[in-house]
N, C-alpha and C positions, 0 to 999 in steps of 0.2 A: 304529573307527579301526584302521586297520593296523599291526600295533605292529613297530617296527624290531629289526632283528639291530645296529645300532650302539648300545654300551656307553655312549657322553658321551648317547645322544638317549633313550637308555633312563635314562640317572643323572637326567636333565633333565627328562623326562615324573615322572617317580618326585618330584624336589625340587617339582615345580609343582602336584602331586598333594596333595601334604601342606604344603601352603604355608598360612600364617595366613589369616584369610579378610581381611584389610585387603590383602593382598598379592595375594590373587586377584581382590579388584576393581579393581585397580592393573594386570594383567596384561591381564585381558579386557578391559578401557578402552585398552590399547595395541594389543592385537589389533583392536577395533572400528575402530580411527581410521586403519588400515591400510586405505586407496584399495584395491587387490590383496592378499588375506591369505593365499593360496597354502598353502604348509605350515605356515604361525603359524595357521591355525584347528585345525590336528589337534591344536594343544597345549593348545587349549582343549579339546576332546571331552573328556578324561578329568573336566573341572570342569562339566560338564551337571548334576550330579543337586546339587552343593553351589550352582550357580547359580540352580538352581529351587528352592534354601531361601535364598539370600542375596536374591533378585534386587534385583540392582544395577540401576540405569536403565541402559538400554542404548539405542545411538542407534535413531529409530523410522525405519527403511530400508522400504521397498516392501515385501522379503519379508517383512518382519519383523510389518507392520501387516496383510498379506494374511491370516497364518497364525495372527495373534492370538487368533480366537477357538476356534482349536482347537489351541493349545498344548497343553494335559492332554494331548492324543493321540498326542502328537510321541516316537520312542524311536528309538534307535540303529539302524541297520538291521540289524545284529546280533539285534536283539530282536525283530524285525518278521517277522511270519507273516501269511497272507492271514487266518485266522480268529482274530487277535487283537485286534480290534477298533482297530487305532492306524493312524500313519502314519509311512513310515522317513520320516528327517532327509533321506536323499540325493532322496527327491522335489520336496524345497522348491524347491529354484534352479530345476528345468526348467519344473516347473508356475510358477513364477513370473514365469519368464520369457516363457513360451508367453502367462501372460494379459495382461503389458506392452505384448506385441505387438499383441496382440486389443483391447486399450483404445485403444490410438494417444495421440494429447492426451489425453485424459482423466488416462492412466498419469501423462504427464510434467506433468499441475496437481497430482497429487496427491502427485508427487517435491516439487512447489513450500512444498505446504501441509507438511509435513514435515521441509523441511531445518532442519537443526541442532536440531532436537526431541527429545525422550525417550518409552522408554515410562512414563514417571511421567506425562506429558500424557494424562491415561485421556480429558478430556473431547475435546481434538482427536483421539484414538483411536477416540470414539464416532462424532464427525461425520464425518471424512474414512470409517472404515468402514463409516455406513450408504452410502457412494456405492460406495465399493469392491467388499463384500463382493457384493452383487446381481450386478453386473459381471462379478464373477471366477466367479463361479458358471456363468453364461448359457456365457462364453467356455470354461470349463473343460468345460463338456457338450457344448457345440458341437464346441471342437476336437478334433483328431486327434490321436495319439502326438507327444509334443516331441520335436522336431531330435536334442538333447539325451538324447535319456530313458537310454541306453545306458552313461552316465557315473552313474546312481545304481545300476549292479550289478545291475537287478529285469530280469525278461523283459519283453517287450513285451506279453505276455497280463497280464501282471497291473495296467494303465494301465486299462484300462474301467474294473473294478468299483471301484479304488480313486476314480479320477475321478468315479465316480458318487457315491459315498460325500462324498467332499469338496465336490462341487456341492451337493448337499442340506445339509451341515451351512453352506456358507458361505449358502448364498442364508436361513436363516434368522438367521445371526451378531447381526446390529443386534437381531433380537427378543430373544437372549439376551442381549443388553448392555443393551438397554433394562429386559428384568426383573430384571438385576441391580441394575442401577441403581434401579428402583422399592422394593428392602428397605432403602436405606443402608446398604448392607455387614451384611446380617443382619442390623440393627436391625428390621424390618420382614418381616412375613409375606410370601413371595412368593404372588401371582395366580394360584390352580387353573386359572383359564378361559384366563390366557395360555398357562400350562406346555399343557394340551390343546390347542391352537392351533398350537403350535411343534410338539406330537409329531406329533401329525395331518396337519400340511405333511410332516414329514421322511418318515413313512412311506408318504406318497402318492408322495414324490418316485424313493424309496429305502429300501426296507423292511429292506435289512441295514446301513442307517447309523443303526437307532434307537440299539441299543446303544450306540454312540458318544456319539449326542447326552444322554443318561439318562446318560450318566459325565459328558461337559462340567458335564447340571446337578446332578447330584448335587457333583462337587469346589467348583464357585461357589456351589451357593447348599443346601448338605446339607439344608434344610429341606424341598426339595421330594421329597424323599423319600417322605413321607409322604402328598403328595398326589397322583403318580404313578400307583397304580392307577387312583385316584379320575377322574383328568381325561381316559380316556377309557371309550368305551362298547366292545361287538360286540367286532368281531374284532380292531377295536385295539386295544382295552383286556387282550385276552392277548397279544397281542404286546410290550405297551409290560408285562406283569410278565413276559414273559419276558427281554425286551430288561433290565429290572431287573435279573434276577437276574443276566444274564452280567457288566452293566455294577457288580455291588454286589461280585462274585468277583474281579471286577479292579482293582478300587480296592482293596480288603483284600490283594490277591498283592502290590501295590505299597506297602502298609504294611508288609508280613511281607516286603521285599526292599529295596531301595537306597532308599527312600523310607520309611523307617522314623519314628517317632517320633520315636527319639533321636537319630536325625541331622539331622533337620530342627528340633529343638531344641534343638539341640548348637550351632548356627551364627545367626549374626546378634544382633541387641541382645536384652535382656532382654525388652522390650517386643515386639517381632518372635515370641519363643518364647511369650509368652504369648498372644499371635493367633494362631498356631500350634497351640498346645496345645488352643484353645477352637474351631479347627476341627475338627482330626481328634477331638475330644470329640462336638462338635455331629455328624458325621457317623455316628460309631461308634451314639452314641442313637437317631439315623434309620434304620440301618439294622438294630438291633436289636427288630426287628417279633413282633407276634405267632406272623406267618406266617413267620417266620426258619427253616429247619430245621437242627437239632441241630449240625449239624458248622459251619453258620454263628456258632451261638452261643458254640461254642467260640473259634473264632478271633475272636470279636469280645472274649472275654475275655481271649485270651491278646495283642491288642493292647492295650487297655485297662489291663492291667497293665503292659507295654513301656511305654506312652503315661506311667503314674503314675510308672515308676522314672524315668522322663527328666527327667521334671518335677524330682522330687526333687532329682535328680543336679544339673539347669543350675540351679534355687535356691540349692542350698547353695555351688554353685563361683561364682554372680555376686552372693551376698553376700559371700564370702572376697574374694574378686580384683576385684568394683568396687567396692568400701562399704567394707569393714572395712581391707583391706593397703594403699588409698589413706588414709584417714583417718590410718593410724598409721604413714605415708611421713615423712620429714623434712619435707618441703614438700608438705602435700596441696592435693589440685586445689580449682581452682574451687567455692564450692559449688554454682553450678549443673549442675555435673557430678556430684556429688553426689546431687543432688534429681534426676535423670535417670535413677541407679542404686535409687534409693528408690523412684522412680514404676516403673519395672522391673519390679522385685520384687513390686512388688503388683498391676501388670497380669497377672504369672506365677504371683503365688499366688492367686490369684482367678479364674482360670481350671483351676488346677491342682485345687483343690477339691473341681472337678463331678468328677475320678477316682480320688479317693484320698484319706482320712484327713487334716484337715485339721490333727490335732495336732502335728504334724512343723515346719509351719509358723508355726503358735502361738507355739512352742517359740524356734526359730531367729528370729524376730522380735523378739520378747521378748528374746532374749540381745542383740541387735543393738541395741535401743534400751537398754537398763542400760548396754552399752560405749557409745553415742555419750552417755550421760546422765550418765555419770560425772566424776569432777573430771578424773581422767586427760585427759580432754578439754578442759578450761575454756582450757590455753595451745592449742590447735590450734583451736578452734570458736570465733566470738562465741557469746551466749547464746541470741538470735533465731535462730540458723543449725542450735544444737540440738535448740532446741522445733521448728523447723522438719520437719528431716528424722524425728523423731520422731513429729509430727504423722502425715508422710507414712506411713509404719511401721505403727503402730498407733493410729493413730487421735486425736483430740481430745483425751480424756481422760489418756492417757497424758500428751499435750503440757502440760494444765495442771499435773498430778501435779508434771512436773520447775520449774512456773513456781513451783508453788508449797513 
């Protein structure tokens, strides 16, 4: 974003920067719903990095479901270098437009299957993108330089390799969404033979888009990590660890930069930071290999400790300010709002765990149910409402201790 010499656009970027996060999805929900968003989208750019930890449903638009399955890769053009493995922001609208054109009807059934939809619709994201993704791929290799392209700042020499790059990661997008979808959200081992399947296309298609695709599946689905070298043979099989290691260097620069732990744990509900936390856990473990070398191993520790203070930090502040300073309000909420901040907490300490010391949280639990267990409580709580949320807490036993 170009940042202005005017003092109210600079006060105004600065208040919208630092704004509560209820208030930012209230902003970008007015930006989206803007027909023409002209200069109301540059006031969104500075909220990129707190949007990809809030993510808020956003309307599912053409570019938006075109570019989905290579979000991870998407960074400011500021940030974008030909050999950083990503792709600037200002490429989306030309390339997207350039393939609107190249689909004809096709483009405007799939404006049809999309209006007034969200991206929370992951399953109409899967269908209309296995039609899309193949599509956008053919016309993006096919075509020429967009009309357009002069308006995202890049030279015209830099459109091949990048287009070739994105033609290969889209034309395989639906098999990464399909394997994703075959773990249930990391319940489930992912497919060795699929993950060799997917590399083995990309680097037939496009041998310097492995990297990329080895980051999409490492961030979706960090277990395949492990199976990466495994799933191919010959000369792929050093390509795809070396394609790793660039793609594992990048994912750790973006923990150790604006993408950090504690800001992405710092933001959204309790239960949001603990899927959070139990990602960038599950990934840090994946990528802490045997074959790790030394300077890798450090920075996987000195995230891993970043990763534990966060934890700490958003436990102890969403016991204070949603559990305990709501209970002891004049007029406390709902208990199902309640029981919301309890299940929270133990989505966050139970992910929080696998990084750190578990007596922290023992502790603070423990204090937590003595104050909601107490008489202090008896005019503010029914007595169901305390076994309750104590239940939630710490467990069964505790809940009969107080029944009994």
């Amino acid at each position: 974003m170009t940042r202005s010499n005017d003092p109210a656009t600079r006060a105004l970027n600065q208040e919208i920067a630092t704004a509560p996060d209820p208030h930012i999805v209230r902003i970008v929900a007015a930006v989206d719903a803007m027909t023409a968003r002209g200069p109301a989208d540059a006031l969104i750019a500075p909220l990129r990095s707190r949007l990809a930890t809030l993510r808020p449903p956003r309307p599912l638009r053409f570019c938006r479901l075109l570019f989905h399955p290579l979000d991870r890769l998407i960074v400011p053009p500021s940030h974008w270098r030909p050999d950083r493995d990503s792709i600037p922001r200002t490429a989306l609208a030309p390339i997207a437009d350039h393939v609107r054109l190249a689909m004809g009807p096709d483009a405007a059934a799939i404006d049809v299957r999309i209006a007034n939809r969200t991206t929370a619709d992951t399953d109409l994201i899967a269908r209309c993108g296995a039609v899309l993704w193949p599509a956008a791929a053919r016309a993006v290799l096919a075509g020429s330089v967009p009309k357009n392209w002069e308006a995202t700042g890049l030279s015209r020499a830099t459109y091949a390799p990048l287009a070739a790059s994105i033609a290969a990661l889209l034309a395989r997008g639906d098999a990464v969404e399909a394997l994703a979808g075959a773990t249930a959200n990391g319940l489930l081992p992912p497919d060795g033979q699929r993950i060799g399947t997917i590399l083995a296309a990309v680097a037939a298609a496009h041998l310097p888009a492995l990297p990329m695709m080895i980051t999409i599946l490492l961030a979706r689905i960090p277990e395949s990590a492990a199976l990466l070298p495994a799933a191919s043979s010959g000369a792929t099989g050093i390509a795809v660890q070396a394609a790793l290691d660039r793609a594992a260097d990048r994912l750790l620069a973006d923990l150790e930069g604006q993408d950090s732990p504690q800001a992405n744990i710092a933001a959204g509900s309790l239960g949001d930071a603990g899927t959070t936390a139990g990602r960038i856990a599950k990934l840090l473990r994946h990528l802490d290999t045997d074959t790790a070398n030394p300077q890798r191993q450090v920075r996987l520790r000195a995230i891993r400790k970043t990763l534990d203070a966060g934890c700490k930090a958003r436990f102890t502040a969403g016991l204070e300010q949603e559990l305990l300073l709501p209970l002891n309000s004049s007029s406390p909420p709902a208990i199902s709002v309640l029981e919301a901040a309890a299940r929270g907490l133990r989505v966050l300490e139970t992910e929080a765990r696998a990084v750190g010391s578990g007596a922290i949280y023992d502790m603070l639990l423990k204090k937590a149910a003595e104050a909601i267990g107490s008489s202090a409580m008896l005019g503010r709580l029914a007595k169901v409402d305390q076994v309750r949320l104590i239940e939630i807490l710490t467990g069964p036993e505790a809940a009969m201790a107080l029944l009994a």
